[in-house]
C-alpha positions, 0 to 999 in steps of 0.5 A: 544438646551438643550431640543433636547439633553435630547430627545437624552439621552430618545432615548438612554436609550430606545435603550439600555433598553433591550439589553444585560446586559453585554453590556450596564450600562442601559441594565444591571439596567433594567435587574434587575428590577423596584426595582433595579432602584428604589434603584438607584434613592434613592440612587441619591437622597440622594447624591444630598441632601448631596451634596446641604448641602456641598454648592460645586456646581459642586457636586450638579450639578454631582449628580444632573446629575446622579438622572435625568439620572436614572430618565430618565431610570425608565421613560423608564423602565415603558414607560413613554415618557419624553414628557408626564412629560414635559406636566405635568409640563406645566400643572402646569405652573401658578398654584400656587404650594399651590392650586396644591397640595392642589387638589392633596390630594382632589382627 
């Protein structure tokens, strides 16, 4: 189930997460810091912009890969389980994404 394979991924990355920066890619980012993965997150998130304006699926799928990957690892780095993400989105399951919103900003 593809779920159990992103729960693998989330244990990984915690597992690497504060290993030596020279052995692991995951390591290495969060030795940098927050703004390190902050910055590799916008980067992501800019190439699967571009990638969805080229319309070539199989760029949009990587890049789209890349920006979860490094999402997932600004989740370990602040300690957030994916479990808590994935009860956020099924919170908002029926809720019209208008009305969501909206009570966000009434906050």
């Amino acid at each position: 189930m593809m779920s159990d394979f992103l729960f693998a991924l989330e244990a990984t990355i915690a597992a690497r997460k504060n290993a030596a920066p020279e052995s692991s890619y995951v390591a290495k980012l969060n030795a940098k810091g927050l703004d390190a993965i902050l910055k590799k997150i916008g980067e992501e998130a800019t190439e699967t912009v571009i990638a969805a304006k080229s319309a070539v699926r199989e760029d949009v799928i990587y890049e789209t890969a890349d920006l979860l990957f490094h999402t997932m690892v600004l989740l370990a780095h602040q300690d957030i389980k994916l479990t808590e993400v994935l009860a956020e989105l099924q919170r908002r399951e029926g809720v019209s994404g208008i009305a969501e919103k909206n009570a966000r900003h009434e906050k």
